[in-house]
C-alpha positions, 0 to 999 in steps of 0.5 A: 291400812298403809305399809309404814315400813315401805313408806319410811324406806320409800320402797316398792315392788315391780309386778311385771306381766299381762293385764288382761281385759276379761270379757265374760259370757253366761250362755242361755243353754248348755254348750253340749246341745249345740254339739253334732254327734253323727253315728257316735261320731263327732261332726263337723261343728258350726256352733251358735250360742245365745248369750246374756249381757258380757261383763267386762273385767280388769285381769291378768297375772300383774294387774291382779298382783299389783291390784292386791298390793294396792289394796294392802297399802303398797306401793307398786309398779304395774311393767306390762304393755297394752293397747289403745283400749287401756285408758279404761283400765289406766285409771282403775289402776291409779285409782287403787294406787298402782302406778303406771309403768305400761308401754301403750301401743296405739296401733293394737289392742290390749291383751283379752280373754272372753269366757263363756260359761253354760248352765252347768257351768261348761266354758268355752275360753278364747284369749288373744295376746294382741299387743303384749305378745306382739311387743314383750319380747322386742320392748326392754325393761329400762324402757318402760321404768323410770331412772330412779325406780331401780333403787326403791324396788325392793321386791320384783315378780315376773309373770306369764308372758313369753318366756323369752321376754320373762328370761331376758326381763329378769336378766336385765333386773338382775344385772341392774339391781345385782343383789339388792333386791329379791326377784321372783319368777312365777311363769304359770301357765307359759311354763308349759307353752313356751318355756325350754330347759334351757329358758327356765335354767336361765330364769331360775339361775338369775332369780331368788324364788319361784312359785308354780301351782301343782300342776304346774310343778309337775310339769316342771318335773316330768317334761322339763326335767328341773329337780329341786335338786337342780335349782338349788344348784342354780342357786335359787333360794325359795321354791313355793308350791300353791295347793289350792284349797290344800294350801301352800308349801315352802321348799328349801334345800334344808327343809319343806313347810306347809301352810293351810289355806283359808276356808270361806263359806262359798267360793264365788269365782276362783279367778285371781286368786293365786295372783291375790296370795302373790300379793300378799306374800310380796307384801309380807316381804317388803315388811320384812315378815318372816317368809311362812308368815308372808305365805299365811297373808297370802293365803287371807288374801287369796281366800278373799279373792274367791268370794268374788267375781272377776280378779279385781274386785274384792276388797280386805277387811284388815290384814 
């Protein structure tokens, strides 16, 4: 189903962030037979694992988000940066009506993270920034989209990359689109990596919603010492709390407000499924639905995601 309001308004959404190629394990055997205890002690460690055939995976943060939007009819601009190893990926995304806003260095490789996972369902994870990590912070957003895209973004997301490059890319979109357009910072798990006080004050001051997990609001609270207080002072607008399978909450200076979440029979794979209720969301939002009905999208949306393996894989019945 098309997005009629975006068509007729010819706007869209900027999903900045990581893709990520996802190569995925399942180990013959359990990771803890392979571990040396030596008089209650653990040893030093040499381990080899037997694995069954990788599964390869289109993921990261941007690449879920603007796969969702794709699906839900949306137009999107997927901003990131990536490798020589792309081209795979490059027509996945067109395919699904995404359009390509990627830097592509020729000399190094896409991000990747290889997952490895046990009988009893014990992962080992190893992730490799490679060429995102080696170019986000020296690579401006003006150089990665086009002239005319400024005017028909309507919503933009920032998602994880390194904080210096989230913190200078939504100042760049703010100076340009001033108040034209909603920006969302959602920083995940770089929150808690690479992000100072002085960093997330300057995000936040120059965006109009943030959205964070539970623990990643914890975090946000105890280590960084940002109050919801704080950032309504900082003039964020909207600030959204994802609760898993408890749901999500919408907090504003006024008032807080919960929305379930959707239950489905049997989680397959819980991977991508925050950045699937992302796209809802910013697709409700480009509709101009009302922002808790957006949140409910979301919430159909990431129920959706977890009914199958990998990020990009599920698809919508309806909305």
């Amino acid at each position: 189903m098309q997005n009629k309001n975006s068509k007729i308004n010819n706007k869209c959404a900027l999903v900045y962030g990581g893709v990520v190629l996802d190569t995925l394990f399942d180990l013959n055997g359990n990771i803890h037979d392979q571990i040396l205890i030596k008089n209650d002690k653990i040893g030093k460690q040499n381990l080899m694992f037997n694995a069954k055939e990788k599964q390869v995976y289109y993921g990261g943060t941007a690449g879920n988000i603007a796969y969702g939007l794709g699906l839900l009819g949306e137009k999107a601009l997927l901003a990131s940066i990536a490798g020589r190893d792309f081209s795979d990926y490059a027509k996945h995304i067109k395919h699904n009506g995404i359009e390509n806003r990627i830097y592509i260095d020729e000399n190094g490789y896409t991000a990747t993270f290889y997952g490895m996972t046990d009988a009893n369902k014990e992962q080992i994870g190893v992730f490799q920034g490679n060429s995102y990590y080696t170019h986000a912070n020296s690579i401006p957003l003006a150089r990665l989209l086009k002239q005319d895209d400024w005017a028909k973004i309507k919503i933009a997301i920032f998602s994880p990359g390194t904080a210096e490059s989230i913190t200078r890319n939504i100042k760049e979109f703010r100076t340009n689109v001033k108040d034209n357009a909603v920006v969302i910072l959602d920083p995940g798990q770089m929150l808690a990596i690479d992000f100072t006080p002085r960093l997330i004050e300057q995000a936040i001051k120059n965006s109009d919603m943030l959205i964070l997990n539970e623990n990643e609001d914890h975090y946000l609270k105890t280590h960084l010492k940002i109050t919801n207080e704080k950032m309504w002072n900082l003039g964020l607008k909207y600030y959204i709390v994802t609760l898993a399978e408890k749901g999500s909450v919408l907090h504003t200076r006024e008032s807080s407000e919960k929305i379930p979440a959707q239950k489905v029979k049997k989680v397959i794979d819980p991977t991508g499924a925050g950045d699937a209720y992302r796209a809802g969301l910013i697709y409700g939002l480009i509709a101009e639905m009302p922002l808790l009905k957006s949140m409910a999208l979301g919430a159909k949306m990431g129920a959706r995601a977890i009914t199958q393996k990998g990020g990009q894989t599920y698809r919508i019945l309806s909305k």
